[in-house]
C-alpha positions in Angstrom: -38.6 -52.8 101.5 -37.7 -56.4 100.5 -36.8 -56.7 96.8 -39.1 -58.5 94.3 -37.8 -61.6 92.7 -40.0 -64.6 90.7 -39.0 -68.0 90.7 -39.8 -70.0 87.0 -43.6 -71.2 88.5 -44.3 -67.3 89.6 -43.6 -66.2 85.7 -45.6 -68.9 84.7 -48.5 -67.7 86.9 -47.8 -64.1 85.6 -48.1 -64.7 81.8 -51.0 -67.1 82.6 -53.1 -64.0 83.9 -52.2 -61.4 82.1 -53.1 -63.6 79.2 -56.5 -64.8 80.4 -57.6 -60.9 82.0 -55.3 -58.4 80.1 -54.3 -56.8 83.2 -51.0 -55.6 84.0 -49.4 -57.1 86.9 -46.9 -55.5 89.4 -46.1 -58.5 91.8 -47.1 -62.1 92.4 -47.1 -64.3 95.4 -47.3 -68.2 95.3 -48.3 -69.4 98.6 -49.6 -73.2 99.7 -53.1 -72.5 99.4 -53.3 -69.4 97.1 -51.8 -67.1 94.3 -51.8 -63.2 95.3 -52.2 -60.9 91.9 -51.2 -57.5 92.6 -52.0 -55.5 89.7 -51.1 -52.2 88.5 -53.6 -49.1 89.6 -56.6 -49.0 86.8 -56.4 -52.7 86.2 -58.6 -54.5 89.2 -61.6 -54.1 87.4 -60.3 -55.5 83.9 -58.5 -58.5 86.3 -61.9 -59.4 88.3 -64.7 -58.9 85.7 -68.1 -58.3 86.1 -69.7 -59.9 89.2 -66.2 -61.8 89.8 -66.5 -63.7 86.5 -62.9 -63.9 85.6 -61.4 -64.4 89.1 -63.8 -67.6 89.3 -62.3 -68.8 86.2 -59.0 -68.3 87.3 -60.2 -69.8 90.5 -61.3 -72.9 88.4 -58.6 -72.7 86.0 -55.3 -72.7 88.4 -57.1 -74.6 91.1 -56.1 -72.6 93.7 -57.3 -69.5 95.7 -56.8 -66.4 94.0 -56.4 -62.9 95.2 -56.2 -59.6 93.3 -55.1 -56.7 94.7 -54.7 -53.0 93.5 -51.3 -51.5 93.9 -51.1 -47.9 95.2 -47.8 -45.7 95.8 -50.0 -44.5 98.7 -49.3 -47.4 101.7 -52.1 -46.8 104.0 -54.6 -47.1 100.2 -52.2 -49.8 99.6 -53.2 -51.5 102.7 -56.9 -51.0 102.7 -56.7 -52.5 99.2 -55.1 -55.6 100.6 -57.8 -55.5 103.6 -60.4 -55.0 101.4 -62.7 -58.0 101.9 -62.5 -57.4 105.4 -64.7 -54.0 105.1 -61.7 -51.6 106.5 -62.5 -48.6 108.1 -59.4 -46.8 108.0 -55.6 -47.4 108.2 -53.4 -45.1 110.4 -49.9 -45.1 109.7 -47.0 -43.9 112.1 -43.9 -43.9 112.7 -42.6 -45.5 115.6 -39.1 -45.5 116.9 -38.7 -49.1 115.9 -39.7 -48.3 112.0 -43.3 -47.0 110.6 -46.7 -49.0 111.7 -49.7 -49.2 109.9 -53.0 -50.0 111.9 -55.8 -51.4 110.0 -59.4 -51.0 111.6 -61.5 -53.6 109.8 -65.1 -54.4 110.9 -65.1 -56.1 114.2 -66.9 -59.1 113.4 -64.4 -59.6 110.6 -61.4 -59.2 112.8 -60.3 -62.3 113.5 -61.1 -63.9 109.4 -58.6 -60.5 109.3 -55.5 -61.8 111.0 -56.3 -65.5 110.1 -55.4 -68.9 111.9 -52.3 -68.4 113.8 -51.8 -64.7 112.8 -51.5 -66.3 109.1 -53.4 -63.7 107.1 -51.9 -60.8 109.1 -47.9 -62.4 108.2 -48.9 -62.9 104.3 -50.2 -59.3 104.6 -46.7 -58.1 106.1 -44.7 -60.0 103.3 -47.0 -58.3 100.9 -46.6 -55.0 102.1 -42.8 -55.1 102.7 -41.9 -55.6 99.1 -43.6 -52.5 97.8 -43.5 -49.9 101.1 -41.1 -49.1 103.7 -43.7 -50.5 106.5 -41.9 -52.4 109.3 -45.1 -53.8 111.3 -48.6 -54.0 110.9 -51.5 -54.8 113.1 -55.4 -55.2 112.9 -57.6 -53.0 115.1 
């Protein structure tokens, strides 16, 4: 597992949600094109809003792409969370002589908006992953 460290901009982006939504959040990812919220178990709910509401105004608000994700001690839960626009059916996790795996099988017309241009959405997801479970690889099925 990598450690967890914020930078000034990350805090900023932290206080700024947990002010606008009231939810409690674990991590925080700044990327290019989009902020990653991963929020404490209970709170995805309070975080989204009804029909999306709140993540729309965040949407508007930070103008940038939001994600919100529910934490879970459980990785392969963890993962699915993560996954979970992609309509997973399952995540198998193993271990591997070269570290622990998790498989994700998402729906197959989904697959590929899955992994992302270049692999991109299946990297961030690694990155994710690393800094809250002892995963070493992960692949979409």
């Amino acid at each position: 597992m990598e450690g967890i460290t914020f930078d000034e901009n990350t805090i900023s982006y932290i206080a700024f949600f947990q002010r606008i939504t009231g939810a409690r959040v674990k991590d925080c990812i700044d990327t290019d094109d989009k902020v990653i919220f991963i929020v404490e178990p209970g709170y995805l709910g309070m975080a989204v809003g009804k029909k999306g509401e709140i993540a729309q105004k965040l949407r508007r608000m930070m103008k940038k792409d939001i994600l919100i994700v529910e934490h879970s001690n459980n990785p392969g839960t963890f993962i699915a969370n993560l996954f979970h626009q992609f309509k997973v059916q399952g995540v198998e996790v193993e271990d591997r002589p070269r570290g622990t795996h998790a498989t994700v099988k998402v729906d197959p017309s989904l697959k590929g908006k899955a992994i992302g241009r270049d692999g991109s959405n299946l990297r961030l997801a690694r990155r994710i992953v690393r800094r809250h479970h002892p995963i070493d690889s992960i692949s979409v099925d």
